[in-house]
C-alpha positions as CSV (number, residue, x, y, z in Angstrom):
1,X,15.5,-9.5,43.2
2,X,12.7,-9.8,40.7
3,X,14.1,-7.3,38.8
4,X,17.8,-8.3,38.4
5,X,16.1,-12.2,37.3
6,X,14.3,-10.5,34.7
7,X,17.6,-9.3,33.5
8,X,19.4,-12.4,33.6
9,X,16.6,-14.2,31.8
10,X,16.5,-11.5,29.3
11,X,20.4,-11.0,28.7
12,X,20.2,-15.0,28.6
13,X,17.2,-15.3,26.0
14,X,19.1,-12.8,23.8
15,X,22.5,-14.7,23.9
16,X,20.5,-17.8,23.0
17,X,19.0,-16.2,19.9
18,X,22.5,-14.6,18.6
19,X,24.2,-18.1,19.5
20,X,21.4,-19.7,17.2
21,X,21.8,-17.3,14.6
22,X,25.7,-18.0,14.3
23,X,25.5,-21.7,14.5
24,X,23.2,-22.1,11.5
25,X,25.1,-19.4,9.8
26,X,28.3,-21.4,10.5
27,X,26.5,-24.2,9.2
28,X,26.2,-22.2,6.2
29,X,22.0,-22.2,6.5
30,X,20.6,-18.5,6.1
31,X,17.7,-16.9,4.4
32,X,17.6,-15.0,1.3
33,X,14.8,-11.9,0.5
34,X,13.9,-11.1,-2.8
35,X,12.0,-8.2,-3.0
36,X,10.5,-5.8,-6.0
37,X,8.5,-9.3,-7.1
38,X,5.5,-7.3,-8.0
39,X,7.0,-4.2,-9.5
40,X,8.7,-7.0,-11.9
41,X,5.8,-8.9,-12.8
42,X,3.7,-5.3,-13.7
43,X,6.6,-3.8,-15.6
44,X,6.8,-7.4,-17.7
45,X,3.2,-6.9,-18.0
46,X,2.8,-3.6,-19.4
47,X,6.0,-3.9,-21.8
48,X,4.2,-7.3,-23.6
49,X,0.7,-5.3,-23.7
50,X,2.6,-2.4,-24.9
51,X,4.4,-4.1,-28.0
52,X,1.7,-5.8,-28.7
53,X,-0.1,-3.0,-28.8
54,X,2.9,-1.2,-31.1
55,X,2.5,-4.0,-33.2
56,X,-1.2,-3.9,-34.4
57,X,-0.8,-0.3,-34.8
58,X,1.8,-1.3,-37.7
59,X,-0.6,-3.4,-39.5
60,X,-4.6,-3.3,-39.4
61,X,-4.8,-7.1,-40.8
62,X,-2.3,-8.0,-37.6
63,X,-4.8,-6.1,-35.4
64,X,-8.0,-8.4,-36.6
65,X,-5.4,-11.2,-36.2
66,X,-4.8,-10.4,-32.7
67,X,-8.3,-10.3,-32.1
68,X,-9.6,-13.6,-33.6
69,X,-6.6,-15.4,-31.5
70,X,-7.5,-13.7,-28.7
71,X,-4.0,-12.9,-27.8
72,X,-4.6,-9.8,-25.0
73,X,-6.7,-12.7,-23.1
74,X,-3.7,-15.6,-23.3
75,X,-1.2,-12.8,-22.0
76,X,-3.6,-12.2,-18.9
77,X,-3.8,-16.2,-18.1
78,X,0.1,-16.6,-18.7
79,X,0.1,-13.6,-15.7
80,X,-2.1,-14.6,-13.7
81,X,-0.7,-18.1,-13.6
82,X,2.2,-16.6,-12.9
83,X,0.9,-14.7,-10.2
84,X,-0.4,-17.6,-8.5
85,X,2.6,-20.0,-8.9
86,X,4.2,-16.5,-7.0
87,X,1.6,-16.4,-4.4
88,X,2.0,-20.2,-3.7
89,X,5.8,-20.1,-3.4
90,X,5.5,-17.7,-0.6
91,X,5.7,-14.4,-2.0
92,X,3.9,-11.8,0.2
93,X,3.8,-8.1,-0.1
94,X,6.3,-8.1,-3.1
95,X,8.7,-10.4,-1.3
96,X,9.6,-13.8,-1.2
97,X,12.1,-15.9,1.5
98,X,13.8,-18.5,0.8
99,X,16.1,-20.6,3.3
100,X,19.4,-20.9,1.4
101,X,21.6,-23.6,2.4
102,X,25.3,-23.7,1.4
């Protein structure tokens, strides 16, 4: 007896939770999953330090330039600003969720 309850209560907790899920997606609410967040942000970073890079090579005079404006350490606190503002929206493990409402 115990045993076919269990069922019940588990075939009825299951049709609960697909009956949720198709009323809020007939509502049109859902949830959207960006992923490759950090992969992004590390290729972004390595392609400005990489030009910048290309560039100094070009021209010595740029290269002191570069290094009086201290442009290698305003890259690193425009990325790690960016990080943060990523971290606080809810990005974790290189993914962020959003609830998406039609």
């Amino acid at each position: 007896m115990q045993l076919f309850i269990a069922a019940l209560l588990g075939g009825l907790l299951q049709a609960a939770g697909s009956l949720v899920g198709r009323v809020l997606i007939s509502l049109g609410i859902g949830f959207a999953v960006f992923t490759g967040v950090d992969a992004s942000l590390a290729y972004v970073k390595t392609e400005a330090m990489a030009s910048l890079a290309s560039a100094t090579g070009i021209a010595p005079q740029l290269a002191s330039f570069v290094g009086v404006l201290q442009i290698g350490t305003a890259f690193n606190i425009v990325f790690s600003a960016w990080s943060a503002r990523l971290v606080l929206a809810g990005v974790t493990g290189g993914t962020l969720k959003r609830m998406v409402v039609k």
